[in-house]
N, C-alpha and C positions, 0 to 999 in steps of 0.2 A: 753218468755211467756208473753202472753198479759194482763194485767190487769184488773181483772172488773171494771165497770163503777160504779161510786158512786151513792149510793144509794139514797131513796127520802128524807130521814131525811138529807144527808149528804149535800144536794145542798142546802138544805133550810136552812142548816146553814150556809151555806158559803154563800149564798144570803144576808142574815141577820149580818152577820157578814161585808160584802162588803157593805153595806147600810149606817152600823150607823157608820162605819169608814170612809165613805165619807160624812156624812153628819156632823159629826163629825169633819175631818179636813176640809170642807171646811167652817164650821161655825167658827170658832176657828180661819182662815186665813182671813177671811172674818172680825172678829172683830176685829182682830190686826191692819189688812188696814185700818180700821174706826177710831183706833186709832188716836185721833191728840194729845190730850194735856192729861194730868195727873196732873200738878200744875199748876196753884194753883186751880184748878175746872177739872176734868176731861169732854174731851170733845169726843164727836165723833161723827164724820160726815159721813151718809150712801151716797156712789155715785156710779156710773155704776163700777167705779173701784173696788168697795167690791164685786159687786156680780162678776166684772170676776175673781179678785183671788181667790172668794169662788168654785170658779163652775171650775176654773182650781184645787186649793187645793184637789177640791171632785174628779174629774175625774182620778189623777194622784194615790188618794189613791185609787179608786176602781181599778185601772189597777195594782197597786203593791201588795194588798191583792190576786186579780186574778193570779197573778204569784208564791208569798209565797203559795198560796192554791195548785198550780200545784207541786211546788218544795216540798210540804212534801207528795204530794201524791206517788211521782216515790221513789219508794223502793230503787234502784239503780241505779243512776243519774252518767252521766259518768262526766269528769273532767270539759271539755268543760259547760256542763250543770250548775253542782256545781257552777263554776266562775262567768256564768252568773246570777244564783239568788245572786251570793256575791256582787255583782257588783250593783245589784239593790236595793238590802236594805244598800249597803252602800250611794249612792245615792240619794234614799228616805230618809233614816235617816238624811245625812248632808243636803240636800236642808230641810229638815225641822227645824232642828235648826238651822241653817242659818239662814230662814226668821223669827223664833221666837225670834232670838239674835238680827236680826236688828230692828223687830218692835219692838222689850223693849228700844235698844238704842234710834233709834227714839221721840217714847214715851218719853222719859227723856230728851232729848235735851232742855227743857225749864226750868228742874232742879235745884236750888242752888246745889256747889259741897256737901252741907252740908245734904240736902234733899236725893240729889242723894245718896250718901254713906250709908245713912237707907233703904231706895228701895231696891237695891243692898244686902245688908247684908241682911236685909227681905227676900230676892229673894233666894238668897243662900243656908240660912235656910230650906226655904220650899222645895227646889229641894234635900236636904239632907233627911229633913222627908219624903218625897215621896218616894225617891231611897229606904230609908230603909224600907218600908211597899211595896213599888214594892217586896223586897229582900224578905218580909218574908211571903207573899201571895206566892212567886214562892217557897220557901220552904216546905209551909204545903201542896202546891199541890203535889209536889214531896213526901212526906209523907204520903200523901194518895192513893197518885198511888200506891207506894211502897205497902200498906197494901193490897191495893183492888187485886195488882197480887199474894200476898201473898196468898189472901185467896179465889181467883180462882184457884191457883197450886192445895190446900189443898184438894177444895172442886173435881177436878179431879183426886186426890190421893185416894178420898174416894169413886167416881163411879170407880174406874179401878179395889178398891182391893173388889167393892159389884159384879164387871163383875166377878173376879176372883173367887169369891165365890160362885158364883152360878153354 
């Protein structure tokens, strides 16, 4: 059976959603290539280079939200399908930390071992505190989902048994 087509609210999230994700990783990819120095004066230097990593960064993120957005759409994605969005956000994921691993090392190449070891331990930290505020935003969404289908069940338990009564 054939799917309906997404609605006008639903495109223009996903519009919006493909937008500030790519404008997002290509700013982001764009200031890491700008990246030169960090000590002892942080430096960065904008050249034709930033804008093409920034403009490949954005292009690559809008074409991988476009396919995550197709792959949660099909209700039943056969195996072959499945593999291929697995394929791509693992892809997308490692070329991303890839290039964020190499511009931080980059970046630090002009570091005392002693400097560098604070960065780093700094750097750690905050990817720990992030992870765990990632973790517990995915939590209370999931808690509120939970409730909100809770008490649509409810609220359909209480038109079936006002149909019934009538």
């Amino acid at each position: 059976m054939k799917e309906p087509p997404p609605s006008r609210n639903e495109r223009d999230l996903l519009f919006v959603v493909k937008i500030s994700s790519a404008i997002g990783m290509g700013v982001l990819a764009g200031f890491l290539y700008s990246l030169k120095e960090v000590h002892p004066s942080l430096r960065i230097e904008f050249s034709a280079g930033t804008v093409l990593v920034a403009l490949a960064a954005a292009v690559l993120s809008w074409f991988f939200c476009g396919i995550m957005a197709r792959a949660d759409a099909e209700e039943h994605p056969n195996v072959a399908r499945r593999r291929f969005f697995i394929r791509w956000l693992v892809f997308f994921g490692g070329a991303c930390t890839a290039g964020t691993v190499f511009a931080f090392a980059w970046a630090l190449r002009n570091v005392s071992s002693g400097g560098r070891r604070d960065v780093i331990e700094g750097t750690v930290l905050a990817v720990f505190v992030l992870a765990a505020g990632g973790f517990l935003i995915h939590k209370a969404f999931r808690f509120f989902e939970a409730q909100d289908k809770a008490s649509l069940d409810e609220h359909h338990r209480d038109e079936e048994e006002d149909d019934a009564g009538k």
